[in-house]
C-alpha positions, 0 to 999 in steps of 0.5 A: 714055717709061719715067717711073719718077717725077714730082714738082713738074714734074720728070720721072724717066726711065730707058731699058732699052737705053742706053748706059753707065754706069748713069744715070737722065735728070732733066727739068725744062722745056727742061733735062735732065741725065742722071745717074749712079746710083753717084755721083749725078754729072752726066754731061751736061747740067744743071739749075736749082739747085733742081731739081737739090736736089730730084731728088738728094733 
């Protein structure tokens, strides 16, 4: 898996080949969100409310 960063259990992870728009997928336990990179939005998917803190920290 392309992990390009991991803290506190939460995994970062962004894929050569995927599909539109710019977005990095964030990991946390069973919960995965995939989030834009211009907007810092989350495009699908969720994740706890600290979890999401700190990933867009």
């Amino acid at each position: 898996m392309p992990t390009i960063c991991a803290f506190y259990g939460i995994l970062i992870q962004m894929f050569w080949k995927d599909h539109g728009p710019p977005h990095f997928h964030a990991l946390y336990a069973e919960y995965e969100a995939l989030i834009d990179i211009r907007s810092l939005e989350v495009i699908e998917g969720h994740l706890p409310r600290r979890a999401m803190a700190l990933v867009l920290e």
